[in-house]
C-alpha positions in Angstrom: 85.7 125.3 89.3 87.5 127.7 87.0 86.1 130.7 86.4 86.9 134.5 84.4 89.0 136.4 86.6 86.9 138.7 89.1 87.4 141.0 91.8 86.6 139.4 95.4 85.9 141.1 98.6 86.6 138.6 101.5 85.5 140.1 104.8 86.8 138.3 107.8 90.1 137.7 105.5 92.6 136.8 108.4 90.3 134.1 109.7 91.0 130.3 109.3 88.6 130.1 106.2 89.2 133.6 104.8 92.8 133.2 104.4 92.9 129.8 103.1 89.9 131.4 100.5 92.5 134.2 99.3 95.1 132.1 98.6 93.1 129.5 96.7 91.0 132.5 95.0 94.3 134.3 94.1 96.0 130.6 92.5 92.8 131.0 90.4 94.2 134.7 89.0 90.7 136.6 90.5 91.9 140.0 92.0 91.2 139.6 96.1 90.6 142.6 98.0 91.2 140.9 101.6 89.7 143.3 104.6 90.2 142.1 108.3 91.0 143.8 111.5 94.5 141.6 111.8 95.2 142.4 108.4 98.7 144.1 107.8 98.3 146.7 104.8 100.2 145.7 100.7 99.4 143.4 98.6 101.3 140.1 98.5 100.7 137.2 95.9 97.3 139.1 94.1 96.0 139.8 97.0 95.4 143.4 98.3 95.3 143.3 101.8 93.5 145.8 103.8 93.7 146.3 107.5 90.5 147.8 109.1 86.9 147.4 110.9 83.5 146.4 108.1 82.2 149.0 110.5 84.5 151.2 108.5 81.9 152.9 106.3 84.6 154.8 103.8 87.0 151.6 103.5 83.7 149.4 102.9 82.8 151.7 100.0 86.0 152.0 98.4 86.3 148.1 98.6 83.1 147.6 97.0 83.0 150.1 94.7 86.2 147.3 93.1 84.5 144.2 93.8 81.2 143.0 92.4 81.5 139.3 94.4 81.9 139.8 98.2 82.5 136.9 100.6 81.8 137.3 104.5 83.3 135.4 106.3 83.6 137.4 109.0 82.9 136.2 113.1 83.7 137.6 116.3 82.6 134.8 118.8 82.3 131.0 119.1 79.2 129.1 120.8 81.2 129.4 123.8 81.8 133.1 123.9 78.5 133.7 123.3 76.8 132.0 125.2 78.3 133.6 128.3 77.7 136.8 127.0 74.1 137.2 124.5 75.2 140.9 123.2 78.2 139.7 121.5 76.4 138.3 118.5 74.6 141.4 118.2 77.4 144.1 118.4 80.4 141.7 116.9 78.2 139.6 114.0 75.1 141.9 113.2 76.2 145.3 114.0 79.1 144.7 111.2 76.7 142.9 108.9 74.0 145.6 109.0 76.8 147.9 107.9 77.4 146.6 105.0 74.1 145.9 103.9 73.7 149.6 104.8 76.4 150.2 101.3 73.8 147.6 99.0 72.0 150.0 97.7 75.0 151.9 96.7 76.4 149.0 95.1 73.7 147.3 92.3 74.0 143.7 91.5 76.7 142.5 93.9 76.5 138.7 94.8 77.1 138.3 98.3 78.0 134.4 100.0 77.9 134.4 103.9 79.4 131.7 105.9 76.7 130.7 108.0 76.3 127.2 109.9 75.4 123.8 110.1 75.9 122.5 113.1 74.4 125.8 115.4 71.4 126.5 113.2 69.5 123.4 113.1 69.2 122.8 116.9 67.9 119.2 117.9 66.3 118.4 114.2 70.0 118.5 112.9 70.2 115.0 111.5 70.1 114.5 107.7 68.7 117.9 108.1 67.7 119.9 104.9 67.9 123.8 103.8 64.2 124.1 104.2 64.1 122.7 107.9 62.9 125.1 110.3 65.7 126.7 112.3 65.9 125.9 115.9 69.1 127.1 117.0 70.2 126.2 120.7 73.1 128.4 121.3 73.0 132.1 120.9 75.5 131.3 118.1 73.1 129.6 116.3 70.8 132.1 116.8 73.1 134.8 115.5 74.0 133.1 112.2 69.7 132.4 111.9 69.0 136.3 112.0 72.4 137.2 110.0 70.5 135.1 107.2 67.0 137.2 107.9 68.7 140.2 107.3 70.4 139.1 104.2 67.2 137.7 103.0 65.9 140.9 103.8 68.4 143.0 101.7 67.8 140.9 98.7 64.5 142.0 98.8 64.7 145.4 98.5 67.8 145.8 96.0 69.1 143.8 93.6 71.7 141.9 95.3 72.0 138.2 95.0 73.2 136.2 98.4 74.3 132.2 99.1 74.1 131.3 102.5 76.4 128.1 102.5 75.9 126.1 106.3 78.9 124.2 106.5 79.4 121.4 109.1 82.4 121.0 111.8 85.3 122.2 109.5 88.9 121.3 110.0 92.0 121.3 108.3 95.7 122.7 108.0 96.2 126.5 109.4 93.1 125.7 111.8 94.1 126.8 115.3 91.9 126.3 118.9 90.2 129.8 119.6 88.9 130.2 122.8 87.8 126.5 123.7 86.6 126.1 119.8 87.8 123.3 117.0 87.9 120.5 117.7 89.8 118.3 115.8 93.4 121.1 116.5 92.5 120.2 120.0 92.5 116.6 119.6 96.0 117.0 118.2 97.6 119.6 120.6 96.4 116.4 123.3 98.0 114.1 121.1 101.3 116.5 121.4 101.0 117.5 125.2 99.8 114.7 126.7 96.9 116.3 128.6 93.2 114.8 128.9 91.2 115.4 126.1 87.7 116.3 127.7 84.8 114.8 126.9 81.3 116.5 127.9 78.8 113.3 128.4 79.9 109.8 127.1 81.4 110.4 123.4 78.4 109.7 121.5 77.3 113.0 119.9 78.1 112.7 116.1 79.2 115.0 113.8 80.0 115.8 110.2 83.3 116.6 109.0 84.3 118.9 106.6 87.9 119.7 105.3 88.6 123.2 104.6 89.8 122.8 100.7 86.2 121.4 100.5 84.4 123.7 101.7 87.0 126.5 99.7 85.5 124.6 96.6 82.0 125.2 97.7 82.5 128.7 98.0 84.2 129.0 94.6 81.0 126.9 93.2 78.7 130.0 95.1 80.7 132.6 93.9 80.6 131.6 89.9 77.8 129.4 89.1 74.8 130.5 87.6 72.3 130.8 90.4 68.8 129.8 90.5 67.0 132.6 93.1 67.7 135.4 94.3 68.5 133.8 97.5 70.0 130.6 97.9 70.7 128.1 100.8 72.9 125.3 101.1 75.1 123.0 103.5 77.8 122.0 103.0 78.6 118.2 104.3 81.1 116.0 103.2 78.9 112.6 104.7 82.2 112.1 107.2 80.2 111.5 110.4 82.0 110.3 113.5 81.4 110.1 117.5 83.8 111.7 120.0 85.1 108.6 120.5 85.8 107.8 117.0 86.8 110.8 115.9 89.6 110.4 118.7 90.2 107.0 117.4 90.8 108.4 114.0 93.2 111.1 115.3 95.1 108.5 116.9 95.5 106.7 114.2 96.2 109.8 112.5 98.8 111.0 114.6 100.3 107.9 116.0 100.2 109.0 119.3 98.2 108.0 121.9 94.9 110.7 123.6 94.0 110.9 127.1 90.7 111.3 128.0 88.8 112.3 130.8 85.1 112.1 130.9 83.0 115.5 132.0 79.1 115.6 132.9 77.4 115.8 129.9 75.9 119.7 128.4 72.6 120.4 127.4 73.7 122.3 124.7 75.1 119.6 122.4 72.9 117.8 120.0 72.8 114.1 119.9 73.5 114.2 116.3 74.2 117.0 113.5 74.6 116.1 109.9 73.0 118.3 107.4 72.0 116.8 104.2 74.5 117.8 101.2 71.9 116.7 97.9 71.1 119.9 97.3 74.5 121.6 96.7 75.3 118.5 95.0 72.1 118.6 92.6 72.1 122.6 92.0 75.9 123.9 92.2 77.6 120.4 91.4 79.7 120.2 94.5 80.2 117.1 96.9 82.9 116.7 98.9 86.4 114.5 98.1 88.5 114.4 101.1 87.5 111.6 103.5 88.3 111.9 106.9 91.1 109.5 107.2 92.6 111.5 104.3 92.1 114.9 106.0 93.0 114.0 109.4 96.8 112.6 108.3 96.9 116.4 106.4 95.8 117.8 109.3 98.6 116.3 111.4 101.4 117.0 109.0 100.6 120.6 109.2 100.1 120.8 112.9 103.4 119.2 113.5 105.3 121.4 110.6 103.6 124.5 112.4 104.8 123.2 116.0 108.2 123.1 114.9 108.4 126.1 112.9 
């Protein structure tokens, strides 16, 4: 999707998704305003890239007072991190959050799209699981990304804002690196390098979707641009790529060429049998389905990990 040229705030911009969103929002010509705390301070290639905290109250306001669209895409912890340690979602995900909602009012009739989840929100009742499911979130990860929405559904009712909440499944894709125990498919392929077991928690049959990142890059574009139809909108985003453990490592074998090891754990009471959110309403309402099947994506995948390895 194609749209007028705009100004874009993407919070979170030195992430896996938010860089890959500024370089496919600046091929587009829109004017990116990129804010992270790894961020190195210029701009490069239409993008103005500013280094600093969303807790930063004066650098928030002179970002938004140039960008009516704002992408957040922002996240301190994964499931893991969390869950060893409850606070982090509050002070690393909502504190930040709250901040910026704190600016809305200053701000009138900025459309905001929040990268939420849909494989942490939906807890057991995950399968083929629509928007307007009841949120049952397992993980204090989950539970974080269920009260981020609240409050964003909150700040849409009392100011004018606008706000997509977009609940993508398992992403993966090139520049995707293993943070702290999390992705799984970069893992899969740094086994497939090193030789060492790939662990499996329980006997490989939890299934999952699978996303590629320029998918879901087109899904945000779609949530940024088209016309929306209330004031707050919800959507997954699911490419209908589901796999087990043990056919996802098939795939990334065959992927790869290279042979994984695997060595089989006690199984978690955290993971869910099976989580694949239902993608008909993002298709019916913003037009967007997904085009990269996983064979595709996986071989992408591999290129780029092995390009990066030697680099």
């Amino acid at each position: 999707m194609h749209a007028a040229a705009e100004s874009i705030l993407v919070l979170g911009s030195a992430g896996f998704i938010g860089s890959a969103l500024c370089t496919h929002l600046a091929r587009q010509s829109h004017k990116v305003h990129a804010l992270g705390r790894s961020q190195a301070d210029g701009t490069q290639a239409g993008i103005v890239h500013m280094r600093g905290s969303i807790e930063d109250r004066h650098l928030l306001r002179e970002a938004l007072g140039r960008c009516n669209r704002v992408v957040y895409a922002a996240s301190m912890t994964t499931p893991g991190v969390s869950a060893r340690d409850p606070s982090l979602e509050v002070l690393g995900n909502l504190l930040p959050l709250t901040r910026l909602l704190e600016c809305a009012a200053e701000f009138p009739g900025r459309r905001i799209v929040y990268l939420s989840s849909g494989g942490a929100i939906y807890g057991d009742d995950a399968a083929n699981a629509a928007e307007s499911r009841p949120l049952r979130p397992r993980s204090y990860y989950g539970a974080g990304k269920a009260a981020a929405e609240a409050f964003l559904h909150a700040a849409v009712a009392t100011t004018d804002w606008s706000a997509v909440m977009l609940r993508p499944s398992n992403l993966y894709g090139p520049g995707q690196r293993v943070t702290k125990g999390f992705a799984i498919v970069p893992t899969m392929f740094d086994r497939a390098s090193d030789g060492k077991a790939f662990q499996i928690w329980g006997d490989g049959s939890t299934v999952r979707d699978y996303c590629y990142i320029d998918d879901l890059l087109e899904a945000v574009t779609a949530a940024l641009f088209s016309p929306l139809q209330r004031p707050v909108n919800v959507y997954n985003v699911s490419s209908g790529q589901t796999a087990s453990i043990l056919e996802l490592i098939e795939a990334c074998q065959v992927a790869s060429g290279r042979s994984i090891n695997v060595e089989f754990q006690p199984a978690r009471g955290v993971d869910v049998a099976c989580v694949s959110p239902s993608h008909q309403l993002i298709a019916d309402e913003l037009g967007w389905q997904a085009r990269v099947d996983l064979a595709s994506g996986l071989r992408r995948t591999w290129a780029w990990h092995q390009s990066s390895t030697l680099a």
